[in-house]
C-alpha positions, 0 to 999 in steps of 0.5 A: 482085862475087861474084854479078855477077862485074864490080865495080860501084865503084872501090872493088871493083876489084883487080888480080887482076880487072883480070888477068882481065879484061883477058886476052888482050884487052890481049896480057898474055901472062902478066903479071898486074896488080899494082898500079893508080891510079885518076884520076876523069874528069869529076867534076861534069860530069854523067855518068850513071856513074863514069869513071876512069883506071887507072894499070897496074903490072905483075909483068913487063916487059909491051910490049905490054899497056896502061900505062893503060885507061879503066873505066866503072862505075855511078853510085850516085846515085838520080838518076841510076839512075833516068834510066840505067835508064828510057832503058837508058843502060847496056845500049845502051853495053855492047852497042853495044861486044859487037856493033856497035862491031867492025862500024861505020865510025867508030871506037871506043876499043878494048872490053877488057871488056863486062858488064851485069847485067839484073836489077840495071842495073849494067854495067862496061866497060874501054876504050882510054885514048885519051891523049895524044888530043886531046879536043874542047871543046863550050864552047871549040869546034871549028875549022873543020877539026876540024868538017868532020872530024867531020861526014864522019866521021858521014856516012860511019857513017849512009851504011854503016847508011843503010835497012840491014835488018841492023840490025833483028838488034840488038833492044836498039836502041830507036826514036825512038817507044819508050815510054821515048823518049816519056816524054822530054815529060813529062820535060821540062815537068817541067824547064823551069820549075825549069830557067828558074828556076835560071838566071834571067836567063842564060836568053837572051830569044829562047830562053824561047817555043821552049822553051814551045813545044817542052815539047808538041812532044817526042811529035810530033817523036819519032813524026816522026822514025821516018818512014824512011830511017833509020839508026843515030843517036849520040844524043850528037854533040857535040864533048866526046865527039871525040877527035883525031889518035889514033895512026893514027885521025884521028877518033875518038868516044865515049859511045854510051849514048844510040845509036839506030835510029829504026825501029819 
């Protein structure tokens, strides 16, 4: 922590960082971080980092300062490390949150604190706990409103980016046809076979000839998918990442490691 100044484990994290850390970004207005518990979200579920919930105590009466934010960190799984640094999850999060999240339409839990370390890959952000909102359900769902919501919601993000020359300022926005983007072919034939045979029969029939099929596909489709207009692409749309009826946003949305501007 020392050479990066950011924890890079729950383990490492202390009040006396989350006091500074936090700063006038949270409105502690002198009260300092006593004491925290952390709660794991989304253990075994696939992320590409650690997420927790940290419960905040307080030296002071604190109104306006958080009773909980949301740290992300990263994961020490090999595995992991290596598909986070190949496709720069980290790095796009956390300056998505430095430059673009103030500047985009659709809203963002609130960044208290952004840091990435180029030379080891390690990041940390601490976010707005967007409890008690409603977060969506990728296997239960959405209902019919809450999808209309949310496809109004990106139409109007990519409407305000739609062709935007500005957004050729964010250098660390890669294209669909970025290297790291392209290698996702080889990525992928590798996987399907271990993946058709790890499932087996829960595979559905009609799904195998597309997913051979598409194993060849990948470099043509991402090279297609540079042709313009374009404009600003979440990479990770899906229902798990929406979050309803926060306070006086109606829509809100999460985990943008994979963003895109599919332009050379």
């Amino acid at each position: 922590m020392a050479e990066r100044g950011f924890p890079v484990a729950i383990e490492d994290v202390t009040p006396a960082w989350l006091t500074k850390a936090l700063g006038e970004a949270c409105g502690l207005r002198g009260a300092k971080v006593t004491s925290f518990e952390a709660e794991p979200i989304g253990v075994g579920t696939g992320f590409l980092g650690v997420v927790s919930r940290l419960r905040l105590a307080y030296d002071c009466d604190a109104p306006t300062a958080p009773k909980s934010v949301i740290i992300k960190l990263p994961s020490h799984d090999p595995g992991a490390r290596m598909i986070t640094s190949t496709f720069r999850h980290y790095e796009k999060e956390v300056r998505f949150y430095e430059q673009l999240a103030r500047l985009n339409n659709l809203s963002t839990p609130t960044p208290y604190f952004h840091a990435f370390d180029h030379e080891s890959g390690d990041f940390a952000l601490i976010l707005e706990d967007l409890a008690p909102a409603r977060n969506g359900d990728q296997v239960a769902g959405l209902s019919i409103d809450d999808v209309r919501t949310a496809v109004i919601a990106l139409a109007k993000m990519q409407a305000q980016w739609w062709e935007r020359p500005a957004l050729h300022v964010f250098d660390w926005l890669p294209a669909f046809n970025d290297p790291a983007m392209l290698a996702l072919q080889d990525v992928f034939q590798q996987c399907w076979g271990p993946y058709r045979e790890f499932l087996g029969d829960r595979v559905p029939a009609e799904l195998i000839p597309v997913g051979d099929r598409l194993g060849g596909m990948i470099t043509r489709i991402m090279q297609e998918m540079t042709a313009k207009p374009c404009t600003i692409v979440h990479g990770d749309y899906r229902a798990d990442n929406f979050f309803f009826d926060r306070g006086g946003e109606p829509f809100t949305v999460v985990d943008w490691q994979i963003v895109l501007f599919p332009e050379q």
